[in-house]
FILUM-701707 format. One record per residue (C-alpha): x, y, z negated. Coordinates in nm, 4 decimals. Example, Ala and Ser with C-alpha at 12.3 -4.5 7.8 and 13.67 -1.06 7.14 Angstrom:
<rs>
<r><u>1.2300</u><v>-0.4500</v><w>-0.7800</w></r>
<r><u>1.3670</u><v>-0.1060</v><w>-0.7140</w></r>
</rs>
This chain:
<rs>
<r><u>-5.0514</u><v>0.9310</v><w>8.2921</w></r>
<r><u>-4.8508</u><v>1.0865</v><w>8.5881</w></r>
<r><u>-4.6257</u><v>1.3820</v><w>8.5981</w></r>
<r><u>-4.8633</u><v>1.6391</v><w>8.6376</w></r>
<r><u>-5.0695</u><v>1.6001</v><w>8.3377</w></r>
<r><u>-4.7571</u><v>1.5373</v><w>8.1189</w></r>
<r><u>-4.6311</u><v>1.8881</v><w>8.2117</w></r>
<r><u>-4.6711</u><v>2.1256</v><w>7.9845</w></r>
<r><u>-4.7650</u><v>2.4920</v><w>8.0528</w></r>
<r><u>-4.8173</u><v>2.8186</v><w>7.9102</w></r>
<r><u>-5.2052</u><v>2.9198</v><w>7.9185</w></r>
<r><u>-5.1425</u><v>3.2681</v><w>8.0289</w></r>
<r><u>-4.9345</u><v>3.0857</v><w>8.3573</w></r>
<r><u>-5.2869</u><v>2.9032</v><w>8.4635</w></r>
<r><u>-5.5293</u><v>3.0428</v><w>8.7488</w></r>
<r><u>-5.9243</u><v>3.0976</v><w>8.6580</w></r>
<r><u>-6.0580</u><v>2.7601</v><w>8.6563</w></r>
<r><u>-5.7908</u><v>2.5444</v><w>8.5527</w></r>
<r><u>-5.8174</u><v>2.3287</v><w>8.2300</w></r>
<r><u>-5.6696</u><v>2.1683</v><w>7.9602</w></r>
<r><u>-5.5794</u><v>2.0430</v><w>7.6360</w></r>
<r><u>-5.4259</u><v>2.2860</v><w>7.3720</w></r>
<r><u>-5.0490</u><v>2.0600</v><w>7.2900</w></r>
<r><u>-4.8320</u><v>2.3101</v><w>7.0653</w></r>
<r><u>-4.7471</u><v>2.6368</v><w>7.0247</w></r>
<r><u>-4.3948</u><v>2.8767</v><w>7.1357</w></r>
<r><u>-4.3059</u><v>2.9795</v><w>6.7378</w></r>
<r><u>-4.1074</u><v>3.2541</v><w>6.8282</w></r>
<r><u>-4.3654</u><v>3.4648</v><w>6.6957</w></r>
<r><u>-4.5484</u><v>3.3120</v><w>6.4290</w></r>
<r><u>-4.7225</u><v>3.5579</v><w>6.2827</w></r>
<r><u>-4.9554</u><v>3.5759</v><w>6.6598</w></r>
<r><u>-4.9782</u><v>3.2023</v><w>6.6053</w></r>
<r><u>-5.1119</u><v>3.2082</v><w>6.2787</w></r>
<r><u>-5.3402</u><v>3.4884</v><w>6.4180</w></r>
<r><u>-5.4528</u><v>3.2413</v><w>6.7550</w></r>
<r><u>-5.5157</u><v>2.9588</v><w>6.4709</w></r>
<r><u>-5.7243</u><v>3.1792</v><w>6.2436</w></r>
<r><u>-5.9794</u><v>3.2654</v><w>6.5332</w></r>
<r><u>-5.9887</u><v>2.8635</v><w>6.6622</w></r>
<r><u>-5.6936</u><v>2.7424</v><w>6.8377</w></r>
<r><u>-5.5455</u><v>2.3962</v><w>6.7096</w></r>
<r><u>-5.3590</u><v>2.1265</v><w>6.8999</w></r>
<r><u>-5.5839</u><v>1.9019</v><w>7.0980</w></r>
<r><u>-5.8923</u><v>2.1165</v><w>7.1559</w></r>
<r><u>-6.0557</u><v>2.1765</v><w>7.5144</w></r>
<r><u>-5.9512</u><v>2.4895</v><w>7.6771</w></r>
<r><u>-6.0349</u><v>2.6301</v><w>8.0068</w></r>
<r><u>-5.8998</u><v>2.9918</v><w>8.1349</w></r>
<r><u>-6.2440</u><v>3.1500</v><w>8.2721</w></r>
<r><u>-6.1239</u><v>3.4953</v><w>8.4043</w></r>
<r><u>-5.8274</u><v>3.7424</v><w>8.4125</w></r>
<r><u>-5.8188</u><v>4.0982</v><w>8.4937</w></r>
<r><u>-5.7691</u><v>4.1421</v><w>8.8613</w></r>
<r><u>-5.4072</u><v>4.1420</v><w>8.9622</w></r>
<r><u>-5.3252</u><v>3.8982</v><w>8.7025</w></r>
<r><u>-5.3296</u><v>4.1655</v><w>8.4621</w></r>
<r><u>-5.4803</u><v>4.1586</v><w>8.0899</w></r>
<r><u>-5.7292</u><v>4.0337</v><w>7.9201</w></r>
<r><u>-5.7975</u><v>3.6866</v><w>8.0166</w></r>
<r><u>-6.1057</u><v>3.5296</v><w>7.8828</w></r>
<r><u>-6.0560</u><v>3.1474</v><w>7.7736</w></r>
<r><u>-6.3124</u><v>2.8954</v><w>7.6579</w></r>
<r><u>-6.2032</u><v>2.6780</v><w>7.3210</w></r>
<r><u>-6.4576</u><v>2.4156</v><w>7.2901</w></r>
<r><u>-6.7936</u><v>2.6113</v><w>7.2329</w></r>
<r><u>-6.6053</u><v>2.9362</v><w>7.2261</w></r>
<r><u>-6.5045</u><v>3.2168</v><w>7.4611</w></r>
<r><u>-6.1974</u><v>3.4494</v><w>7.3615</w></r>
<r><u>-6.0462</u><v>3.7065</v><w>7.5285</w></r>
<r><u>-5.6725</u><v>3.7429</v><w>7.4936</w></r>
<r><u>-5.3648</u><v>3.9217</v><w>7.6450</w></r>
<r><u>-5.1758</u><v>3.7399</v><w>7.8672</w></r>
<r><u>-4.8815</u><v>3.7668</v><w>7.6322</w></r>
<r><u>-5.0528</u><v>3.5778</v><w>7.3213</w></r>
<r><u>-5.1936</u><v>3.3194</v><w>7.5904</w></r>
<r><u>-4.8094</u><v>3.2568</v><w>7.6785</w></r>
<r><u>-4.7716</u><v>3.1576</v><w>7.3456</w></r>
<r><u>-5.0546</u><v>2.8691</v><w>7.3365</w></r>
<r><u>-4.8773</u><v>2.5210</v><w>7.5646</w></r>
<r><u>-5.1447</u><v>2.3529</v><w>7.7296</w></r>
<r><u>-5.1939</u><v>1.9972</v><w>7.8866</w></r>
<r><u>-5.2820</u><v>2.0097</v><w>8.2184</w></r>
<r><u>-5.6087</u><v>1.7472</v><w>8.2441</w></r>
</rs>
């Protein structure tokens, strides 16, 4: 592996497009990640961010596997992703 996909990075940082691999979650809310693992998220799925709000803004929609979710940018901050 090389730097770049050893980086880790929040979802909510990535541009439309850009993919990865779901590697941990920030804790310092757990209730919202108990909440983002309820409706599918789990360390080492697929993940892709399809589409944010123009001017970066709120919601975003991301692909898990077979499923798209839309989320605010601040629970996507809270999801560490892998770039691949």
């Amino acid at each position: 592996m090389n730097a770049i996909s050893d980086t880790l990075v929040s979802l909510g940082s990535l541009a439309p497009g850009s993919s990865g691999k779901v590697s941990m979650f920030d804790e310092t809310d757990p209730e919202m990640v108990d909440r983002l693992r309820e409706i599918g998220f789990a360390e080492g799925l697929d993940i892709e961010l399809l589409h944010q709000s123009p001017f970066g803004g709120d919601p975003i929609a991301v692909r898990i596997d077979v499923m798209t979710v839309a989320l605010r940018r601040e629970q996507a901050n809270l999801i560490k992703v892998q770039i691949v």
